[in-house]
C-alpha positions as CSV (number, residue, x, y, z in Angstrom):
1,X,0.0,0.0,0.0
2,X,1.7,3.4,-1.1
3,X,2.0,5.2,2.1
4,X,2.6,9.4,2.0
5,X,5.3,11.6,3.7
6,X,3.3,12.4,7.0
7,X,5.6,15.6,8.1
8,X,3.6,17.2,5.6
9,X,0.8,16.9,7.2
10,X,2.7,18.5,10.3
11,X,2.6,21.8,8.7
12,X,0.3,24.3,8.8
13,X,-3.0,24.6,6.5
14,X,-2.0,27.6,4.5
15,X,1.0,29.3,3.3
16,X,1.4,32.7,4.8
17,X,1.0,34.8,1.3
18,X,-1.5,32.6,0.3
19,X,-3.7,33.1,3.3
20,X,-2.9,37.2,2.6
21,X,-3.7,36.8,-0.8
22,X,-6.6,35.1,-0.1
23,X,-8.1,38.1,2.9
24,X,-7.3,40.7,0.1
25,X,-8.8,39.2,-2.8
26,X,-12.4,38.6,-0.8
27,X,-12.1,42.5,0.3
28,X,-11.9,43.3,-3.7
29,X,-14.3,41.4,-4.7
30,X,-16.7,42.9,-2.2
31,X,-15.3,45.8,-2.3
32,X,-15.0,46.7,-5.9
33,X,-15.3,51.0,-6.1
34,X,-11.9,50.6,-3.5
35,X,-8.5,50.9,-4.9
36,X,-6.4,48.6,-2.8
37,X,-2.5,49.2,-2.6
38,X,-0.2,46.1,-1.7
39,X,2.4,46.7,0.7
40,X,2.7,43.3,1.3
41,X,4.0,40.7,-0.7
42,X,8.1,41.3,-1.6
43,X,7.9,41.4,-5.6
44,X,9.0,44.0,-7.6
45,X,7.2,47.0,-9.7
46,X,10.3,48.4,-11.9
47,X,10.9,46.8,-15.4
48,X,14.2,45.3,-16.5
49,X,16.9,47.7,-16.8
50,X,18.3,48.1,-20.5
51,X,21.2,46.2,-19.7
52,X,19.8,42.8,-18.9
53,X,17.0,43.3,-21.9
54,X,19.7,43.7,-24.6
55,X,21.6,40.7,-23.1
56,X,18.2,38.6,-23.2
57,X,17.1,39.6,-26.6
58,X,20.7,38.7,-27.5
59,X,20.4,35.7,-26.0
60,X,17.3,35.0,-27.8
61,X,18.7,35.9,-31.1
62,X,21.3,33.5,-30.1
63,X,19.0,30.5,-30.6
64,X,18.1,31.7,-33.8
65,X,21.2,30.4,-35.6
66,X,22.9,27.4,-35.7
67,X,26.2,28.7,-34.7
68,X,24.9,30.3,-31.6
69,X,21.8,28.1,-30.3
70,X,22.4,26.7,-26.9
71,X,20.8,23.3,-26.0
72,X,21.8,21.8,-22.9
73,X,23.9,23.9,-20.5
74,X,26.0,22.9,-17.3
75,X,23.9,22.4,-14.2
76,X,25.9,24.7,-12.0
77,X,26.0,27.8,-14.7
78,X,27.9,28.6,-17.6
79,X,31.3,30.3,-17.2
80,X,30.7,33.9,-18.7
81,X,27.7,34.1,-15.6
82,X,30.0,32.3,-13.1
83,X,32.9,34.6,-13.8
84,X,30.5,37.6,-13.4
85,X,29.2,36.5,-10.3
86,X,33.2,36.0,-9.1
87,X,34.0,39.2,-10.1
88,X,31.2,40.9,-8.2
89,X,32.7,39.3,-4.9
90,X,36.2,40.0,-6.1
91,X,34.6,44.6,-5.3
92,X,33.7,43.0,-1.9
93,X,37.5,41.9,-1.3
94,X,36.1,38.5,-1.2
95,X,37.8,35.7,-3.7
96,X,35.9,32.5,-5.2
97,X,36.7,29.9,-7.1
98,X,34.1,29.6,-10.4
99,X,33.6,25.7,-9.3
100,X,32.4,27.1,-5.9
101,X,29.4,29.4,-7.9
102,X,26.2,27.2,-8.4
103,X,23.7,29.1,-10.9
104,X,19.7,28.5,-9.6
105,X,16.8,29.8,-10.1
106,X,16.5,31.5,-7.0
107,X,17.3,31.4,-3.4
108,X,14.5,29.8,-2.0
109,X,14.6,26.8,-4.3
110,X,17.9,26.0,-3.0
111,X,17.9,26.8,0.9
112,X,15.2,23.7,0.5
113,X,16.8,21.9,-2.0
114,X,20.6,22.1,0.1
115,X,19.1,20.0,2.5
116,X,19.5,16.8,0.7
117,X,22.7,17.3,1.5
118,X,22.7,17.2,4.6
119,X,21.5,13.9,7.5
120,X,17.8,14.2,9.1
121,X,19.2,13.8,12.4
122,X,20.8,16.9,12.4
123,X,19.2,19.7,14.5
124,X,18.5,22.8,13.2
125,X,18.2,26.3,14.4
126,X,16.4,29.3,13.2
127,X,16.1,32.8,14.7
128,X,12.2,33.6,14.8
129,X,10.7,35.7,13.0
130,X,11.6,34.3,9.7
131,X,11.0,33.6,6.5
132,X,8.7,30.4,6.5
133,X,10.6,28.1,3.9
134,X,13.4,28.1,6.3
135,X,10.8,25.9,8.7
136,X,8.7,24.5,6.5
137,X,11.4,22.4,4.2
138,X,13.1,21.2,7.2
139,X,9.2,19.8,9.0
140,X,8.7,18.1,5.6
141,X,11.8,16.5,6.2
142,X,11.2,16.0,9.7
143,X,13.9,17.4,11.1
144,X,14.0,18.7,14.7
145,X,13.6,22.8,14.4
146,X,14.6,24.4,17.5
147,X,14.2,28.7,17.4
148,X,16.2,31.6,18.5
149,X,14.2,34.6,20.1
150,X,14.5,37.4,17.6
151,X,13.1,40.4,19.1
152,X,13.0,44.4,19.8
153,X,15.8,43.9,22.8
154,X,18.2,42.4,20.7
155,X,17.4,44.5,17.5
156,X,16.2,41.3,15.9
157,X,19.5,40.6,15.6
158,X,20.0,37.2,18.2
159,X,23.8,36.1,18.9
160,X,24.4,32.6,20.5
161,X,24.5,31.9,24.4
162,X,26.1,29.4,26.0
163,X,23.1,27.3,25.7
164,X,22.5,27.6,22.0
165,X,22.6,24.6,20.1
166,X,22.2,23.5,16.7
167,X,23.9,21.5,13.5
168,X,22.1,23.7,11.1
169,X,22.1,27.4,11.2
170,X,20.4,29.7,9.2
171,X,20.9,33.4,9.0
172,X,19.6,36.3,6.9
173,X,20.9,39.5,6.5
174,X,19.5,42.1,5.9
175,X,16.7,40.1,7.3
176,X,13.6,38.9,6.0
177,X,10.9,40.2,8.0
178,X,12.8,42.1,9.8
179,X,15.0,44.5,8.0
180,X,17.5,44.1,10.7
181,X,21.0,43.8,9.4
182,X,24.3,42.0,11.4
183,X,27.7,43.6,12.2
184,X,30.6,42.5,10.7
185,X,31.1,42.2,14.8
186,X,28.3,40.0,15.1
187,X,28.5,37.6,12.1
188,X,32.4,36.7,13.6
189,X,30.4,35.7,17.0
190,X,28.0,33.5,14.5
191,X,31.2,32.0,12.9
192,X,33.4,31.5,15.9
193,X,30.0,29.6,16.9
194,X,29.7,27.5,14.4
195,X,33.4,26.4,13.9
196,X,33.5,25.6,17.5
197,X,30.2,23.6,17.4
198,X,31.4,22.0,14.0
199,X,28.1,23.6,12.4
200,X,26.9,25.0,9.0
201,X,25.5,28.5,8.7
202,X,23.0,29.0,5.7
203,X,23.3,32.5,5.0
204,X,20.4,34.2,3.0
205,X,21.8,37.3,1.3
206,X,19.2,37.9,-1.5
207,X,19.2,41.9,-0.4
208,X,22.7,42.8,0.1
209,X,22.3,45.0,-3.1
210,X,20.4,46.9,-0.3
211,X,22.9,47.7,1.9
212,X,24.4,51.1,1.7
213,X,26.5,51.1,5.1
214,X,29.7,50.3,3.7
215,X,30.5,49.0,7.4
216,X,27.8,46.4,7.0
217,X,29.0,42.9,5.5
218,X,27.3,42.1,2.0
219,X,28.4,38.7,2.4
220,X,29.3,36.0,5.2
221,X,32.7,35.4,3.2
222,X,33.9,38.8,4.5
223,X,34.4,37.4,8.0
224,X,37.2,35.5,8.5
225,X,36.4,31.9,9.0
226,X,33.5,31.7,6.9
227,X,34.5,29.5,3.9
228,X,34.8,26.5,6.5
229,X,31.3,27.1,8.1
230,X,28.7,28.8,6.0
231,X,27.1,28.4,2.4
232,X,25.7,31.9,0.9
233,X,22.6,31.9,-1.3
234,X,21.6,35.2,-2.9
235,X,19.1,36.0,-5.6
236,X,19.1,38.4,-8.7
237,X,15.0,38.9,-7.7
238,X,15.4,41.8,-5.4
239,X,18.8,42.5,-6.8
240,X,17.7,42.9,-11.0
241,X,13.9,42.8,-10.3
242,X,14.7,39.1,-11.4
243,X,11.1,38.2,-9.6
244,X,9.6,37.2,-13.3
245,X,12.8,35.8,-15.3
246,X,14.2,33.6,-12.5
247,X,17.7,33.2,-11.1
248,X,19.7,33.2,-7.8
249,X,23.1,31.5,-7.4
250,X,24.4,29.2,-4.2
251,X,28.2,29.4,-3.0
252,X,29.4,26.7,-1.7
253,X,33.1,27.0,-0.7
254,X,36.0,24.0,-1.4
255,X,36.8,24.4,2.2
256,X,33.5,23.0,3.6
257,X,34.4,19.6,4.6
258,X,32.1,17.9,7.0
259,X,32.0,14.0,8.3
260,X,35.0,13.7,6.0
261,X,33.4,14.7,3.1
262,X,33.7,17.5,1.1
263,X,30.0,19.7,0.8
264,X,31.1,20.9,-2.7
265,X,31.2,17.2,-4.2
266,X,27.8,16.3,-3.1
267,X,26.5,19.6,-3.9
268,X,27.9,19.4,-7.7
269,X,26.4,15.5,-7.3
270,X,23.3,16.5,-6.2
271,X,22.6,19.2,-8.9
272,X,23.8,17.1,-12.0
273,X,21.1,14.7,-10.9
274,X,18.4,16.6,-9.8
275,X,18.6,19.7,-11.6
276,X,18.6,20.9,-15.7
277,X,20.4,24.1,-14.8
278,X,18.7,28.0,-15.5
279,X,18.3,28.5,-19.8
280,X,20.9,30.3,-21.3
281,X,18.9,33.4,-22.6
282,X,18.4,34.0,-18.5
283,X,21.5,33.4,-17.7
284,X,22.9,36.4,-20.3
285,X,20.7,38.3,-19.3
286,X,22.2,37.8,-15.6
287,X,25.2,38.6,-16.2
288,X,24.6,41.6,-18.0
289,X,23.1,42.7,-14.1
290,X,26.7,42.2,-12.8
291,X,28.4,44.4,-15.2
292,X,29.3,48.4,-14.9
293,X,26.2,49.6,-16.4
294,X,24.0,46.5,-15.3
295,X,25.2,47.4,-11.7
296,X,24.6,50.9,-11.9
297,X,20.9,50.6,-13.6
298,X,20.4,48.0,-11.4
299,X,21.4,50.4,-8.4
300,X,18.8,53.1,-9.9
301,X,16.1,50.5,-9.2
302,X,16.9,49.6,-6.0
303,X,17.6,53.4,-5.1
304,X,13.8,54.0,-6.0
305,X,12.7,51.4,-3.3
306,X,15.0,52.9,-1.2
307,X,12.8,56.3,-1.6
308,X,9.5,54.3,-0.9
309,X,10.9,52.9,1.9
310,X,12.1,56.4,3.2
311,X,8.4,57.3,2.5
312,X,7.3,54.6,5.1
313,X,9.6,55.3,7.9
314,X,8.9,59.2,7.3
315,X,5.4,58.4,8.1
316,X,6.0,55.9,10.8
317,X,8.6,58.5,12.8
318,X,5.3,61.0,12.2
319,X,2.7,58.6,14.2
320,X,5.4,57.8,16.6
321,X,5.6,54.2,15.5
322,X,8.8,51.6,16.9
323,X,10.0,50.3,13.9
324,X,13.6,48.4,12.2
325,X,14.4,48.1,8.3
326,X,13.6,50.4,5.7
327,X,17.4,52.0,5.2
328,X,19.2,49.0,4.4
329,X,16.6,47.1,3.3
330,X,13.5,47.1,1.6
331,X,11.6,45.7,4.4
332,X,10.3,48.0,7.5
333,X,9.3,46.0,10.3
334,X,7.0,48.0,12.7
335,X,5.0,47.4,16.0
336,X,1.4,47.4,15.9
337,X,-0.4,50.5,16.9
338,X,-2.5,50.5,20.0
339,X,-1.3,47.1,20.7
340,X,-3.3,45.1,18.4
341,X,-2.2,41.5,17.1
342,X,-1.2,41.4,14.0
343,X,-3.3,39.9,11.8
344,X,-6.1,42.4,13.7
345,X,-4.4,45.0,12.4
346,X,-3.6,43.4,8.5
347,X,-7.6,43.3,8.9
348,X,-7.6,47.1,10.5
349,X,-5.4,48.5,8.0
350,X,-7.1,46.6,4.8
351,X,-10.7,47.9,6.3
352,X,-9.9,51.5,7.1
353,X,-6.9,52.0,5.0
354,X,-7.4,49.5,2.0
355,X,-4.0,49.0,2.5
356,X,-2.3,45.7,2.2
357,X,1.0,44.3,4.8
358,X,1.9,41.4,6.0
359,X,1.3,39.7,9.8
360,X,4.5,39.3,11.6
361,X,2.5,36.4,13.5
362,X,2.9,34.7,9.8
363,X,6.6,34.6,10.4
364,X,6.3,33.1,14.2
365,X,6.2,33.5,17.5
366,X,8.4,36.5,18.1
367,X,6.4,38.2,14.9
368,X,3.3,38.6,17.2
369,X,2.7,42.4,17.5
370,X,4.6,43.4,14.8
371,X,3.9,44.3,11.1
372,X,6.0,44.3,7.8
373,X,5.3,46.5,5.2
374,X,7.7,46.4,2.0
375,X,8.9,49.2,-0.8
376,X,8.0,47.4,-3.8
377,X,5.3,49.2,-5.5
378,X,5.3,52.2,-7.0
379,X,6.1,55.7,-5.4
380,X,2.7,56.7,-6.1
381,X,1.2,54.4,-4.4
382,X,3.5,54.5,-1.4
383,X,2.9,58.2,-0.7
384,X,-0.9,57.5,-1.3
385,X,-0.7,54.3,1.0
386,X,1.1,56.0,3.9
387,X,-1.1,59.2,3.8
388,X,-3.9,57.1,4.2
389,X,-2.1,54.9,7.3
390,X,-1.5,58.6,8.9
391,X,-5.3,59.2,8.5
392,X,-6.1,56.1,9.7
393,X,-4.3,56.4,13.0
């Protein structure tokens, strides 16, 4: 008799943006005279910059002609986006090996996916708030979660204690909810941590294009140690507004030897088996993001958000509202007026505002009370949406 995976049935009904999307789509269709703005879900407004479109029509051209068409490409990447991606680190005084660059198609397929890699007895430990696929692939592969208090004391920004534990660490920075970015101070105390404990950090860096504190670390490989304790996954989504076209990239140093065994190998193994690589028309268009004019389009983009999120602090510092995120990162992580839960106030501010967040109960525990709202849509909107939260209140 065929028999199911039962840890799915250990997680919870509904997937946090689906149970949003669902709330806001009854409120539109009975409320139908309303103009509802979404300062909820993380995707992007902004088109392509001319960069990456004239590498992806090239690219498309390229499979036009014999000479140029591209049928099946290497698993991990090709070279000319591998050596981009190198040479992006190379600016943050950080140096990789092109065998060490995994092309994906985004971050969050492979912070799941990496766990194949890894043994189900291993515990695993994950600062709360956070984003739910960090839980949810390790329940449906039954793994023991333990979680790390996130909260306002610590800036959302937990360090270990004595009595911290865990095999599998995952970080985020800047943090999704939160907004919170570590220290280069703080990520050293992470990494001492896990070399002593003999653990793996997975570091979640799909906004460092965000970050414009040059004192903040961009990536985990700027603190010494790091290449024997951490994989880095990062994503061109909120980088090049890749949320449409698709692609991320995993690091996974030579150094990272575990059991014995080096983490590299069975990644490589793991991805020639399981996965037909990101197409090549994506992949130019990619690398057109990590060159001098892709990077400085891209950084036109990402300095509009900015603006919008400068929009929603602005208004927040105006109502006397706590709040983290929003300078480097496009994520502002309030507390909840007048005390409310959150998903009282998601209701509240949909009702009276017709403005659309996200619960920080969604992203656990420590998220109760608090509120994210993101910079994604359109300036517009923003100033409209904010000037109706300051009526509101």
């Amino acid at each position: 008799m065929l028999s199911i995976n039962k840890n799915y049935l250990n997680l919870k009904e509904s997937y946090l943006f689906s149970e949003i999307g669902r709330r806001a789509n009854a409120f539109i269709a009975a409320n139908p005279d309303k103009k509802v703005i979404k300062l909820g879900i993380g995707d992007v407004t902004l088109p392509l910059c001319d960069a990456v479109i004239k590498e992806l029509s090239a690219g498309v051209s390229d499979m036009a002609s014999a000479s140029t068409f591209r049928g099946y490409g290497p698993e991990q990447g090709y070279d000319f986006l591998k050596g981009a991606i190198k040479d992006y680190y190379a600016k943050k005084s950080v140096s990789l090996e092109k065998d060490e660059i995994f092309v994906s198609d985004g971050a969050k397929s492979d912070l799941g996916n990496i766990l194949d890699i890894f043994g189900r007895d291993n515990t695993v430990l994950i600062p709360d708030p956070v984003y739910p696929v960090y839980v949810d692939t390790n329940i449906m592969d039954g793994r023991s979660v333990s979680y790390l208090k996130a909260n306002e004391e610590n800036g959302f920004r937990p360090l270990p204690d004595a009595d911290t534990k865990g095999d599998i660490i995952y970080l985020c920075s800047p943090n999704n909810p939160t907004g919170a970015v570590y220290t280069k101070d703080e990520l050293k105390v992470w990494v001492d941590f896990a070399l002593s404990n003999n653990s793996i950090i997975l570091f979640d860096a799909a906004y460092e294009a965000f970050i414009i504190d040059n004192e903040l670390p961009g990536s985990i490989y700027e603190i010494e140690g790091a290449k024997k304790c951490a994989i880095e996954f990062c994503s061109l989504s909120k980088t090049a507004g890749f949320t449409g076209t698709r692609c991320g990239y995993t690091i996974v140093p030579n150094d990272l030897v575990f059991d014995g065994v080096q983490l590299n190998k069975l990644w490589l193994r793991r991805q020639t088996t399981k996965f037909n690589g990101v197409s090549y028309i994506i992949q130019k268009g990619a690398a057109a993001a990590f060159s001098d004019e892709g990077i400085k389009q891209t950084r036109e983009n990402i300095a509009y958000y900015r603006r919008n999120a400068s929009v929603i602090t602005s208004t927040l510092d105006k109502c006397g509202i706590w709040y983290c995120g929003g300078k480097n990162s496009p994520y502002v992580w309030l507390k909840c007026p007048n005390n409310m839960d959150s998903w009282t106030f998601f209701d509240y501010l949909l009702n009276n505002a017709n403005v659309v967040g996200t619960p920080g109960e969604g992203f656990g525990e420590n998220g109760k009370g608090f509120f994210r709202l993101t910079s994604f849509n359109n300036y517009e909107n923003t100033v409209e949406a904010m000037k109706r939260f300051e009526n509101m209140l």
